[in-house]
FIKE-302993 format. One record per residue (C-alpha): x, y, z. Coordinates in steps of 0.5 Angstrom, whole numbers, plus 2048, in hexadecimal, padded with zeros to 3 digits. Example, Ala and Ser with C-alpha at 12.3 -4.5 7.8 and 13.67 -1.06 7.14 Angstrom:
// FIKE-302993
8197F781081B7FE80E
// end
This chain:
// FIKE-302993
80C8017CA80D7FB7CD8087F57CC8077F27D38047EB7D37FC7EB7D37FC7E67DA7FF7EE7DE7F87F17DE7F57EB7E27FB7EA7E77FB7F27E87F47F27EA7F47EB7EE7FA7ED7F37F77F57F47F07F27F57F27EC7F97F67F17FD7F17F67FD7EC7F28007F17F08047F37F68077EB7F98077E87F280B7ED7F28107EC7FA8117E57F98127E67F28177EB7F581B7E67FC81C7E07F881C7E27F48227E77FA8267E37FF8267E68068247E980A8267EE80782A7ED80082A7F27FC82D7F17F482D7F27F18347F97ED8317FF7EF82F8037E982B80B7E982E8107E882A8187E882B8177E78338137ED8338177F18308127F282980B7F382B8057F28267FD7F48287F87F78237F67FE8257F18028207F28098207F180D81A7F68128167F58188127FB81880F80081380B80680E80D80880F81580381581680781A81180281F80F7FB81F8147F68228127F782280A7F381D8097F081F8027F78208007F88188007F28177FE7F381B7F77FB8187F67F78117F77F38127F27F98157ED7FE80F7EF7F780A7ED7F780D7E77FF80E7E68008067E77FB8047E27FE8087DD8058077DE8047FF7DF7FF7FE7D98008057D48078057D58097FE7D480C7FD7DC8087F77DD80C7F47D88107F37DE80D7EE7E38117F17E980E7F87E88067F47E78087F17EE80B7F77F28057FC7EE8007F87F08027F97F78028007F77FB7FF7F47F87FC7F97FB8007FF7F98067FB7F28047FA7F28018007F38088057EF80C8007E98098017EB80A8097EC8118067E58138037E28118097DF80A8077E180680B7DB80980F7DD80A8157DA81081A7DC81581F7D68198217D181781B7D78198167DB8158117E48148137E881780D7EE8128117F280C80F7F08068147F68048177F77FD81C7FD7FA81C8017FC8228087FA82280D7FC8298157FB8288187FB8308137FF83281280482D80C80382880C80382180780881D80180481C7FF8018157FB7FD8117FB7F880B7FB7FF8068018008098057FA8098037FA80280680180080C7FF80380D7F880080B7FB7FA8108017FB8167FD7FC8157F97F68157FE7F281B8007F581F7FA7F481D7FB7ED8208017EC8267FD7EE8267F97E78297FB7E18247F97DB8297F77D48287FA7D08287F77C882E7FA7C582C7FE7BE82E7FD7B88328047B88378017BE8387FA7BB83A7FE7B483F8027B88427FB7BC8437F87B4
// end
């Protein structure tokens, strides 16, 4: 097993808390003082002669990334859990955060793991006729010449960054010290 230096403990749980945070309190923010469902915000921030639109616009969804898999909500919420407890056990049992890339990229994931099962177990405390949402709060609305990306939230991005780094990673080719065997076959 791989010994990870001690400070990857401490840089995991302050990126994935911080980002959590993060992602709960602007959730909460924008929820708060939109309204829901459906709250649209009475700006929309232009960007590239109008071509690229921004507006926050809260909506929920029962599924996971662009709405793929509505109305499979405690489905989400059960892998969540099972990629939390994955994460901290490849990162910390099995020696991966002796990687600082693999700490950084992980305590993404986490965060936007945690970030939308919190949503998913209902605990943002948002109602429909006295009832609990079992829904991922969604805000951030993006429109590319007329045509609206699915709306998402900081969870989201977070997912995504981490992904794609972890991605970028598998592009790497670890060395691998040579053994005693290969080097006695070179002699």
């Amino acid at each position: 097993m791989k010994r990870y230096p001690s400070s990857r403990i401490p840089l995991f749980a302050t990126l994935a808390g911080g980002a959590l945070a993060w992602d709960l309190y602007s959730k909460h923010t924008v929820f708060e003082s939109l309204g829901y469902p459906q709250g649209v915000s009475g700006w929309v921030q232009e960007f590239v002669g109008g071509w690229i639109t921004f507006r926050l616009f809260t909506s929920f969804n029962e599924g996971a990334l662009w709405g793929i898999g509505q109305g499979f909500t405690a489905g989400f919420a059960c892998m969540s859990i099972l990629c939390a407890v994955a994460i901290c056990y490849w990162l910390f049992v099995r020696g991966a955060a002796v990687s600082l890339w693999l700490t950084i990229s992980l305590s993404l994931v986490m965060a936007g793991t945690l970030g939308n099962l919190w949503d998913r177990l209902g605990m943002h405390g948002c109602e429909v006729y006295d009832k609990p949402i079992f829904a991922v709060r969604d805000f951030l609305l993006f429109t590319f010449g007329g045509w609206p990306w699915p709306v998402f939230n900081f969870a989201d991005t977070y997912l995504v960054a981490g992904a794609v780094m972890l991605v970028l990673q598998s592009f790497t080719v670890e060395a691998k010290p040579a053994s005693s065997t290969a080097q006695a076959d070179c002699a």
